[in-house]
Backbone as CSV, one residue per row, in Angstrom:
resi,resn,N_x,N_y,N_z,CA_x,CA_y,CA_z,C_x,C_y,C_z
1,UNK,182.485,186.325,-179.798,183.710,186.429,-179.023,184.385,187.759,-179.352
2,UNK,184.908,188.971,-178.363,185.347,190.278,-178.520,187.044,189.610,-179.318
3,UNK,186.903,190.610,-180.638,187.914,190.420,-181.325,188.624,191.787,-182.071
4,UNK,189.546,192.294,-181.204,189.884,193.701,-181.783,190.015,193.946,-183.274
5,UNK,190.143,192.509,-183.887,190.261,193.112,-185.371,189.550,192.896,-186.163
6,UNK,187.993,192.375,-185.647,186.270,193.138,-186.106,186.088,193.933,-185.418
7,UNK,186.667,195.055,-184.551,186.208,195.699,-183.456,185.428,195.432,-182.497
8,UNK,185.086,193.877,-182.396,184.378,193.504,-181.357,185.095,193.868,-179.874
9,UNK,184.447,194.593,-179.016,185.533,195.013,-177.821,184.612,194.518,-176.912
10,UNK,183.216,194.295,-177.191,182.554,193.731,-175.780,182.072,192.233,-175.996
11,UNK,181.116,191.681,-174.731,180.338,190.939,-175.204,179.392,191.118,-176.074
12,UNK,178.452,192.091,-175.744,177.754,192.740,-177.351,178.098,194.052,-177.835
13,UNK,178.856,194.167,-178.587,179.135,194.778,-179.475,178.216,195.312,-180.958
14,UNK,177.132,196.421,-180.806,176.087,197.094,-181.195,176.574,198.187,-182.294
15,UNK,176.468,197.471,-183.319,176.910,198.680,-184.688,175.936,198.733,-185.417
16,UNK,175.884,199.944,-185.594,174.575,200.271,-186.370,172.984,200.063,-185.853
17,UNK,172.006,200.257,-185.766,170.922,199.841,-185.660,170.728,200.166,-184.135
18,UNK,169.525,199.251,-183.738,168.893,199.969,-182.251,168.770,198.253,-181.546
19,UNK,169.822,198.195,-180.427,169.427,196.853,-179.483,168.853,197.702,-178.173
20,UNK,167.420,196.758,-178.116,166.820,196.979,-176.202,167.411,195.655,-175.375
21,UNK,167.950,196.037,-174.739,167.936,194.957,-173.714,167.217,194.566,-172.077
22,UNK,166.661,193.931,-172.511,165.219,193.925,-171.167,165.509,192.606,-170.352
23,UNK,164.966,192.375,-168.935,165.569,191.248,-168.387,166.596,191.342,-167.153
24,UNK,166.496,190.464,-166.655,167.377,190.384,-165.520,168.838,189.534,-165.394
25,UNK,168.886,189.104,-166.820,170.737,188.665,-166.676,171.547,188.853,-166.400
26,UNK,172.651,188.240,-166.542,174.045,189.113,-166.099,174.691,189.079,-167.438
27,UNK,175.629,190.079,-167.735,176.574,189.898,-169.318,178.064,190.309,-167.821
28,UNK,179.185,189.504,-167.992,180.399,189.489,-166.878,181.350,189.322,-167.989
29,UNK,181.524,190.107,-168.698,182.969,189.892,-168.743,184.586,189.022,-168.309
30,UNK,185.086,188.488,-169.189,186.441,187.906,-168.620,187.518,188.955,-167.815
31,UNK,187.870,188.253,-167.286,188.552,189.427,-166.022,189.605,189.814,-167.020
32,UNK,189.886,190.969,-166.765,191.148,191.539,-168.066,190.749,191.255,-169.447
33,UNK,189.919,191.375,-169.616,189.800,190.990,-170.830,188.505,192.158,-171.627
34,UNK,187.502,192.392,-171.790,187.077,193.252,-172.670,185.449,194.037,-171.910
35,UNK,185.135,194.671,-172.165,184.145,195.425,-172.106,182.572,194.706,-171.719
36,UNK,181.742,195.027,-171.267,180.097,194.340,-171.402,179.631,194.808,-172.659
37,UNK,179.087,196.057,-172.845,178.431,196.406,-173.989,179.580,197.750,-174.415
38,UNK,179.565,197.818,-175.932,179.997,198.869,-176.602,178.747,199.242,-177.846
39,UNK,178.825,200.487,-178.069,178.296,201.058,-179.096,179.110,201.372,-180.143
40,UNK,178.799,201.655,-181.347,179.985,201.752,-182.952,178.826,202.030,-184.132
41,UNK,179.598,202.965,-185.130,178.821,202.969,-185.833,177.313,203.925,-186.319
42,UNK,177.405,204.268,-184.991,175.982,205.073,-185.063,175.248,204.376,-184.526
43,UNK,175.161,203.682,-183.776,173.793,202.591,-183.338,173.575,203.042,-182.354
44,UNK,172.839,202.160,-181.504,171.857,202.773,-180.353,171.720,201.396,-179.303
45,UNK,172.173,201.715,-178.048,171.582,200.310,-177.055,170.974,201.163,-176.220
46,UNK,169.780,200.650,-176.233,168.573,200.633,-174.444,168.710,199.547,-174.198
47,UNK,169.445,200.194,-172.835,169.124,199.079,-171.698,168.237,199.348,-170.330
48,UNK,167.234,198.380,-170.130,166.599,198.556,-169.249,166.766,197.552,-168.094
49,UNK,167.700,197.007,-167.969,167.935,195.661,-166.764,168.756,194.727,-166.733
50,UNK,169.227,194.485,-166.200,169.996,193.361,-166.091,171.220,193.807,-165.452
51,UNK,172.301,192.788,-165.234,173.814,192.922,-164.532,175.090,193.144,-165.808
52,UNK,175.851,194.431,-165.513,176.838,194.847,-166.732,177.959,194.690,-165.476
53,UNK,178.794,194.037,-165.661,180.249,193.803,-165.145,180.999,193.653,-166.642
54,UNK,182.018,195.201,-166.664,183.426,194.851,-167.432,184.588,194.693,-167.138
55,UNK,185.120,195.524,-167.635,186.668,196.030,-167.545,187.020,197.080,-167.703
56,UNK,187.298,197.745,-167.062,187.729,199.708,-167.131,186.005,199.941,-168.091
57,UNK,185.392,199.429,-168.686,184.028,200.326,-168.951,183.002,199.063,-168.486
58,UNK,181.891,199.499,-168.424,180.911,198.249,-168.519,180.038,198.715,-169.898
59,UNK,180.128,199.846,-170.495,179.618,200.698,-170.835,180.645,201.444,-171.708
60,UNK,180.561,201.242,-173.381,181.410,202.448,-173.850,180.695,202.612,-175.025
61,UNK,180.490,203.730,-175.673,180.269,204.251,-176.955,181.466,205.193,-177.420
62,UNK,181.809,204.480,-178.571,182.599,204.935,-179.474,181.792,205.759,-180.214
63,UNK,180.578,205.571,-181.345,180.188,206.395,-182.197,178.427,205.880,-181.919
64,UNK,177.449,206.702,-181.142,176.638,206.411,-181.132,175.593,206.947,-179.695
65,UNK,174.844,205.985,-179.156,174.065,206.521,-178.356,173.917,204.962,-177.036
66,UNK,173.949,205.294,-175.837,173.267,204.564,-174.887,172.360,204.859,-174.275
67,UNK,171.318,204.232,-174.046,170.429,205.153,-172.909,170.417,204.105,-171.733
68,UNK,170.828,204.445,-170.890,170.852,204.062,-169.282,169.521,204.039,-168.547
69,UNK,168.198,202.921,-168.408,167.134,203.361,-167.938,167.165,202.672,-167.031
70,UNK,168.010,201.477,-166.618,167.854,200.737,-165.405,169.191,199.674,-165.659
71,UNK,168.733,198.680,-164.330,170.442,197.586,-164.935,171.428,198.137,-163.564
72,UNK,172.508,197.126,-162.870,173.265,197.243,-162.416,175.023,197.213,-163.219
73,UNK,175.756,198.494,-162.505,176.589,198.360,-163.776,177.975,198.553,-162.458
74,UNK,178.938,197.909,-162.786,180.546,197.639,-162.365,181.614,197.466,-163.494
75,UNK,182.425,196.891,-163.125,183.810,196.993,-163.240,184.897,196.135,-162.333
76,UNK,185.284,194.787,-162.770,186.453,194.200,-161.861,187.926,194.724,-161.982
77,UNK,187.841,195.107,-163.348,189.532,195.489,-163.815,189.506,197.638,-163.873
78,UNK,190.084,197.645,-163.156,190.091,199.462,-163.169,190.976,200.281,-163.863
79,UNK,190.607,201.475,-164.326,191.676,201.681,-165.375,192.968,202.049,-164.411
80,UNK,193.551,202.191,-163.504,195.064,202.520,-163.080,194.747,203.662,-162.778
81,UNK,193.986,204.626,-163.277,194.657,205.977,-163.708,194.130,206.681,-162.212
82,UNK,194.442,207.684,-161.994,193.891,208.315,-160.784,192.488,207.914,-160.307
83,UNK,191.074,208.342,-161.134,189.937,207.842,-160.888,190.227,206.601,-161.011
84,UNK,190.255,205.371,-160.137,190.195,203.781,-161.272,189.070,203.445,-161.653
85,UNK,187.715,204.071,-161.167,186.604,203.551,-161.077,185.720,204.666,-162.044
86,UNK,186.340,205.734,-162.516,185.861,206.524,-162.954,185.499,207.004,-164.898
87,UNK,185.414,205.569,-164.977,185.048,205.031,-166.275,184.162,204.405,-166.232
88,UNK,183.204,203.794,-165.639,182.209,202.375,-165.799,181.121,203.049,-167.262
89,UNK,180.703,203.804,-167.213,180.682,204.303,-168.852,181.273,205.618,-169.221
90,UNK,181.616,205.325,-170.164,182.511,206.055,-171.156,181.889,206.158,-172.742
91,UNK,182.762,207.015,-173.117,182.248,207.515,-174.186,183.805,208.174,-175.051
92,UNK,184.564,207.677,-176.011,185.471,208.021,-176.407,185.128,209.687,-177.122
93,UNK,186.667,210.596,-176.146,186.347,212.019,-175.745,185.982,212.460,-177.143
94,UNK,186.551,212.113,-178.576,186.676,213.414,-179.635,185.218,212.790,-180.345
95,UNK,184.752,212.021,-179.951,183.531,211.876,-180.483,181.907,212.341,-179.123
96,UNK,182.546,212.506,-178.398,181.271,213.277,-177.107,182.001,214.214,-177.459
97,UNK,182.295,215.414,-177.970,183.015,216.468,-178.009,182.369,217.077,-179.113
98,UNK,182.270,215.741,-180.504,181.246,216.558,-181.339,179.786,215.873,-181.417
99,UNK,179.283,215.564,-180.469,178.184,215.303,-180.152,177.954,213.413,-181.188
100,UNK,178.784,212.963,-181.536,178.627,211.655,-182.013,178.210,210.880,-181.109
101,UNK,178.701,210.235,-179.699,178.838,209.382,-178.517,177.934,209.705,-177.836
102,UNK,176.865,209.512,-177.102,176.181,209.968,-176.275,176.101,209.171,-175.363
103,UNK,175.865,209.184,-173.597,175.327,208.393,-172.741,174.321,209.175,-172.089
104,UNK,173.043,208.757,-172.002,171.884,209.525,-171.426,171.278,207.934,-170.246
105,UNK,171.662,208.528,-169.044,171.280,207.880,-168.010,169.638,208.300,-167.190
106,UNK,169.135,207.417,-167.039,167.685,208.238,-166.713,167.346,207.098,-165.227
107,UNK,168.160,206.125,-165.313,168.381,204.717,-164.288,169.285,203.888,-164.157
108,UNK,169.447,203.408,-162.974,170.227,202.155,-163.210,170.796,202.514,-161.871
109,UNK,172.044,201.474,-161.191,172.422,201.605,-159.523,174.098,201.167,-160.931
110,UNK,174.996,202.593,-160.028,176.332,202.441,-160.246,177.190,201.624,-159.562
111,UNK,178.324,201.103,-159.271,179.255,200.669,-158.065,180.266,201.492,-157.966
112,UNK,180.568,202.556,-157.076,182.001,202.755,-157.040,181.886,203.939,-158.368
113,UNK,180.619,204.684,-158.689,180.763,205.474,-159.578,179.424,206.202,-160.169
114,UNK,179.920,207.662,-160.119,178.798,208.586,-160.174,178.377,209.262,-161.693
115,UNK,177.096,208.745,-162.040,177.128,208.944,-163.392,176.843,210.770,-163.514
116,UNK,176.071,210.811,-162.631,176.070,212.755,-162.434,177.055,213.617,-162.319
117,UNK,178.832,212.894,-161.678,180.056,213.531,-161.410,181.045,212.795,-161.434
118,UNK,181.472,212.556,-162.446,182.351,211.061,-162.713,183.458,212.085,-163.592
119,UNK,184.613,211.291,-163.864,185.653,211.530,-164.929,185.981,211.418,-166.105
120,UNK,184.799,210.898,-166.443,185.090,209.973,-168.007,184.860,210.830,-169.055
121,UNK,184.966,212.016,-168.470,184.742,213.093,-170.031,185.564,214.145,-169.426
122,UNK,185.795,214.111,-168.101,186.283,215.047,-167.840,186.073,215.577,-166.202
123,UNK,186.829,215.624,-165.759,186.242,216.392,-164.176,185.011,217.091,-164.439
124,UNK,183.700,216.394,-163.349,182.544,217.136,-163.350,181.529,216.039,-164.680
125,UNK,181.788,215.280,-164.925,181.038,214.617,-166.393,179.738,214.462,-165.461
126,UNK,178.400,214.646,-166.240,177.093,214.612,-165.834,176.386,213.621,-166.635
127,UNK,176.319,212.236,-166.891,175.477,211.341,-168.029,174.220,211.445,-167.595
128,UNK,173.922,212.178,-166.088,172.346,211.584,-166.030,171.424,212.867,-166.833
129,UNK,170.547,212.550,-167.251,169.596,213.630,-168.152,168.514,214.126,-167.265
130,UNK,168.076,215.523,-167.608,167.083,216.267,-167.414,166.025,216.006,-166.599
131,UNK,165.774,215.878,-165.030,164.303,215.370,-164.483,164.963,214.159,-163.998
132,UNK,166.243,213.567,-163.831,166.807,212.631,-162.715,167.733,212.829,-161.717
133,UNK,168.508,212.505,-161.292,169.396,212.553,-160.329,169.894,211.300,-160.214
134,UNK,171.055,211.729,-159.532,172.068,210.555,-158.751,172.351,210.562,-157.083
135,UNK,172.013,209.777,-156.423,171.680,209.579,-155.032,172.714,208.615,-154.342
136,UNK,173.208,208.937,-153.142,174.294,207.380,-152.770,173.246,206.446,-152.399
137,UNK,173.290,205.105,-152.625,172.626,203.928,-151.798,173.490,203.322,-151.147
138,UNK,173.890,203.273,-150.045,174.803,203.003,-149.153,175.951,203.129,-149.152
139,UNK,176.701,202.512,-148.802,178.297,202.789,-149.051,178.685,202.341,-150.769
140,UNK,179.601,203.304,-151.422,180.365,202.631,-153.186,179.089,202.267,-154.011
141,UNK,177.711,202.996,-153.818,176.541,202.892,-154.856,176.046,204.297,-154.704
142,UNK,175.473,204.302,-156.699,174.757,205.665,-156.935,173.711,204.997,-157.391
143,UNK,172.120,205.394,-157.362,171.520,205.311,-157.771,170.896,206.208,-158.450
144,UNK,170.406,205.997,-160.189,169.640,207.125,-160.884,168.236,206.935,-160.313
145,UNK,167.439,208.284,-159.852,166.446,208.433,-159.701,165.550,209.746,-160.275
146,UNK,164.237,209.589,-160.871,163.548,210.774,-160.594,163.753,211.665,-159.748
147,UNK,163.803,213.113,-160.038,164.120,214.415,-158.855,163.012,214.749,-158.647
């Protein structure tokens, strides 16, 4: 259960060490209420599938690494702020700044948010890596693909 004062902020909450997550589930979040996956610690989540619905992130690393290889990812609760949608992963700034936080997207279908040109680091933020791209799939979807 996400408990701010173990730092639990998501449903899984990944400190230290390396979680894969493979599969077609859903992890949904309580509405207003906390995150899908966070990173802490130095650890590491691959995810390769499944459904991430949070809250202002679906997706955050505090101190560590995500790799984005597949998986559908949203957001019911938006942050307010000008972008509302322009968080679904994040990466807290003073730690992507000194290279602690990482999000390396190589897959996955966004809602309502572009992991190649998004806000969450900054006007212009690029999470997808080297040899992919980000593509619209119809209306309020990005998809990561091979270029």
């Amino acid at each position: 259960v996400p408990d701010k004062y173990a730092n639990n902020w998501s449903l899984l909450s990944v400190k230290g060490g390396t979680l894969t997550i493979k599969g077609a589930g859903t992890l949904q979040a309580k509405e207003n209420d906390c995150y899908a996956v966070d990173v802490q610690d130095g650890g590491t989540v691959v995810i390769e599938d499944g459904t991430y619905v949070g809250n202002i992130h679906a997706v955050y690393v505090y101190e560590g690494t995500a790799e984005i290889k597949g998986g559908k990812y949203s957001i019911q609760q938006t942050s307010g702020l000008p972008s509302p949608y322009g968080y679904v992963l994040n990466c807290y700034d003073a730690n992507r700044k000194n290279g602690t936080a990482k999000i390396l997207v190589s897959g996955g279908e966004f809602v309502k948010f572009n992991p190649a040109d998004c806000a969450a680091e900054g006007a212009g933020t690029n999470f997808v890596i080297a040899g992919y791209k980000s593509v619209a799939s119809g209306t309020d979807v990005w998809k990561v693909v091979k270029e």
